[in-house]
C-alpha positions as CSV (number, residue, x, y, z in Angstrom):
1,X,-20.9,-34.3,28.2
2,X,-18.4,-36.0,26.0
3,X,-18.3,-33.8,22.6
4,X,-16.1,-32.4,19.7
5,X,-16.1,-29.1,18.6
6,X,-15.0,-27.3,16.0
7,X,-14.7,-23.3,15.7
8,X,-13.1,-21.7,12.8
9,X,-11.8,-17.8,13.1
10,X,-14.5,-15.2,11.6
11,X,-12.5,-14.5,9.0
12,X,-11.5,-18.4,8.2
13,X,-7.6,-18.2,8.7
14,X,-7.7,-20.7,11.9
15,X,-9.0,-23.6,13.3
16,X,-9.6,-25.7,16.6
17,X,-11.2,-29.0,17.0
18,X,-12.1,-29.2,21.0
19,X,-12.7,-32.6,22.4
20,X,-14.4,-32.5,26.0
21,X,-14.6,-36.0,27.7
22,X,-16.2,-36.8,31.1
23,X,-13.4,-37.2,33.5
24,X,-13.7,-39.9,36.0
25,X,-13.8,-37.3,39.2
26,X,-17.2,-35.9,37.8
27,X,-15.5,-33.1,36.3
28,X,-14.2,-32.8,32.6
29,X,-11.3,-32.7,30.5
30,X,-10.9,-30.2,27.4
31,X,-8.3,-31.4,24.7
32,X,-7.8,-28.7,21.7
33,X,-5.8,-28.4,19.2
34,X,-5.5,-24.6,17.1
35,X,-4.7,-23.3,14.2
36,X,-4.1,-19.1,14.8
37,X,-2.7,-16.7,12.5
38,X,-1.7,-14.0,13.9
39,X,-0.3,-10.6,12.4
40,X,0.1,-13.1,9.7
41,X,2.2,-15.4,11.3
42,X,0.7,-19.4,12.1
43,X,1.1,-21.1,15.3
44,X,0.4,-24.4,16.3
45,X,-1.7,-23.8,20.0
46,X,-2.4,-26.5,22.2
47,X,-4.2,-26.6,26.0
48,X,-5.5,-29.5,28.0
49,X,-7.9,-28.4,30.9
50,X,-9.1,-30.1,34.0
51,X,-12.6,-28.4,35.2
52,X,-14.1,-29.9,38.4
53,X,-18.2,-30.8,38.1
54,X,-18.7,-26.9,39.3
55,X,-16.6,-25.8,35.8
56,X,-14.1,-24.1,38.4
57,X,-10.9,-24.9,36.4
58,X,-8.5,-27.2,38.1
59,X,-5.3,-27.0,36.0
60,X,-4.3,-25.9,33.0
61,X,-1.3,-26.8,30.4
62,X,-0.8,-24.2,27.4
63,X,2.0,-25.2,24.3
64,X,2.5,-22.4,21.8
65,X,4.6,-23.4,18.8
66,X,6.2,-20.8,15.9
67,X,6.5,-21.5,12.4
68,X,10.5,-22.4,13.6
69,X,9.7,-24.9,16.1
70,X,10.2,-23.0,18.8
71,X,7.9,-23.4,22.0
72,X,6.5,-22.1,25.0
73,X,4.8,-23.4,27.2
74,X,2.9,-22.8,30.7
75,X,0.9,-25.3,32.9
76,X,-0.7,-24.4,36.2
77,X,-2.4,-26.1,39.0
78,X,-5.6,-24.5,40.5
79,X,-7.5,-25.5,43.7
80,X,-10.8,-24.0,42.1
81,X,-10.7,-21.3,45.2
82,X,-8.6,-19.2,43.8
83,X,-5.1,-20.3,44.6
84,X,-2.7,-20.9,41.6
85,X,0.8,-22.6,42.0
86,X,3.2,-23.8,38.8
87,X,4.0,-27.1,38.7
88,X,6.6,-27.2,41.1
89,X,4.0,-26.4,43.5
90,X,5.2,-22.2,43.8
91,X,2.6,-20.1,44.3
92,X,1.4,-17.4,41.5
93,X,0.1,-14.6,44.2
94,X,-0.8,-13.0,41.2
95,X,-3.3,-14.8,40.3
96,X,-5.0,-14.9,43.7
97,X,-9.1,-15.0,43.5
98,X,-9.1,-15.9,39.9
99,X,-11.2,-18.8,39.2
100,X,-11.2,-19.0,35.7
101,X,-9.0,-18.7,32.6
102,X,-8.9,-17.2,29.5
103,X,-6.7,-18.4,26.6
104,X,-7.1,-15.4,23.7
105,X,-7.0,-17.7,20.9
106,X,-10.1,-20.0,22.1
107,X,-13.7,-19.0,22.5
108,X,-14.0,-22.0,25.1
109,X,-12.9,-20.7,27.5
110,X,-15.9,-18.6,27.9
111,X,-18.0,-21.5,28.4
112,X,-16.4,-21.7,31.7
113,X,-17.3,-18.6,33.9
114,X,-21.0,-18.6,31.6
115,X,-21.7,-22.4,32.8
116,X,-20.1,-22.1,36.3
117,X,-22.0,-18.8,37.0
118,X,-25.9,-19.7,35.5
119,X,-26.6,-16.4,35.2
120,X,-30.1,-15.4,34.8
121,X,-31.2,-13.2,32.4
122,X,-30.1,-9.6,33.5
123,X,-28.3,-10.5,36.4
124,X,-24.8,-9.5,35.7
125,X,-21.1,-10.9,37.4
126,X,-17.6,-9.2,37.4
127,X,-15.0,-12.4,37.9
128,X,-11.3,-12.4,37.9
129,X,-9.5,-14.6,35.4
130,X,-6.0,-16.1,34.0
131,X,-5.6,-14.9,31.2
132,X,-3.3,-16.3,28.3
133,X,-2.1,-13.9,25.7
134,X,-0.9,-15.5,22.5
135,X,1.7,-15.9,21.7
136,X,3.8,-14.4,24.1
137,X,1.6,-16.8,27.0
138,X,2.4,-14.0,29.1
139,X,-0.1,-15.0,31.9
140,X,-1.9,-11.6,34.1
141,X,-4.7,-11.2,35.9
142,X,-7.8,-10.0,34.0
143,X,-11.1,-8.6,35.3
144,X,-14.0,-9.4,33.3
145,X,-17.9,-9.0,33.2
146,X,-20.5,-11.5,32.0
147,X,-24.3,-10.3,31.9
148,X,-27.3,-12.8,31.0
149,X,-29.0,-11.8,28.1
150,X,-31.1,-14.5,27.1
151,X,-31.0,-18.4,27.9
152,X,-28.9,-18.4,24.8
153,X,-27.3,-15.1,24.9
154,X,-24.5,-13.5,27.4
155,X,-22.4,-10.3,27.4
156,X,-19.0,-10.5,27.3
157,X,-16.9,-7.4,29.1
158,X,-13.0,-7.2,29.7
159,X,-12.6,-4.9,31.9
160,X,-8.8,-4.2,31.3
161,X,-9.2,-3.7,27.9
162,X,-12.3,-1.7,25.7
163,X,-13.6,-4.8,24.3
164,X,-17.4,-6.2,24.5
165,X,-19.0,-8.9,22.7
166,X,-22.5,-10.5,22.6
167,X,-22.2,-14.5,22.5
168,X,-24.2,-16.7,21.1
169,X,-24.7,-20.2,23.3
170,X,-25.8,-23.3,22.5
171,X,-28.3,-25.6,24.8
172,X,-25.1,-26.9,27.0
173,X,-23.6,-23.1,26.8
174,X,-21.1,-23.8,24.3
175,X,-20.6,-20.7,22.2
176,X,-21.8,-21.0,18.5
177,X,-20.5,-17.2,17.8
178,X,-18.5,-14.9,18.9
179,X,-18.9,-11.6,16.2
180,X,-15.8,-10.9,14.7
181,X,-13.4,-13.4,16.0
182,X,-15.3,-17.0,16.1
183,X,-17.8,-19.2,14.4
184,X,-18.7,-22.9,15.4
185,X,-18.8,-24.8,12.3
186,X,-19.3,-28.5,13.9
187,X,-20.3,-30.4,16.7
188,X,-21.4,-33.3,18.1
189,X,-21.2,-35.5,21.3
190,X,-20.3,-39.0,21.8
């Protein structure tokens, strides 16, 4: 499963290069490095994930950085149950029974829950997530829906907010588009 990736924003004024390496636990890493402009500001956005073989995310580390240097930064540890502690091991009660995240500024972070779940075509799944706004990286509790279209094809529901999307998937369940916000412009594996 070892691959780069490369999405640009729909309307070209970002940029992330993904690289996803085997890991030696049989789960997989995720390494990315953004580009976002936002309300027509640029930030430097970086995240490192550890997924277990079951795509059940395992921890997570998220580094925002302004135009003047200043950062932010939020890493958490997951037990892929459910159960999320910081890194000095306190528990985030808020963000009991969510087993995947969400990081706004990545479309990646879909492939999680759509290759964790194999959903079949019409079968539909409400999940709980982390979700990451940037770039405050204010970190809440989201509920969200995914729905199988087609073998290449998922709905995409937040639940807390009025937004729905139709993805586009590759073979692996990568997303190739996301209408309106993301467009894979590169790929390969290694």
């Amino acid at each position: 499963m070892n691959r780069d990736i490369v999405w640009a924003t729909w309307n070209g004024d970002g940029l992330e290069h993904l690289r996803l390496n085997d890991s030696i636990d049989g789960g997989f890493v995720a390494d990315s490095a953004l580009i976002a402009v936002i309300d027509d500001v640029a930030y430097r956005i970086r995240y490192r994930a550890k997924v277990d073989s079951t795509w059940r995310t395992r921890s997570i580390w998220v580094d925002v950085e302004d135009p003047d240097g200043q950062r932010r930064t939020v890493a958490l540890i997951g037990d892929g149950e459910g159960n999320w502690t910081d890194t000095a091991g306190e528990p985030r009660l808020d963000l009991k029974d969510c087993l995947d995240i969400d990081i706004q500024a990545t479309p990646f972070t879909n492939t999680l829950p759509i290759r964790r779940l194999g959903l079949a075509e019409t079968q539909v799944e409400p999940i709980s997530v982390v979700y990451f706004a940037i770039p405050s990286l204010e970190v809440t509790p989201m509920i969200q829906r995914y729905t199988g279209l087609a073998a290449d094809r998922f709905l995409y529901e937040s639940m807390t907010a009025d937004f729905v999307r139709e993805l586009d998937v590759d073979d692996d369940r990568f997303v190739k588009t996301y209408p309106d916000l993301f467009r894979r412009v590169w790929t390969t594996s290694r």
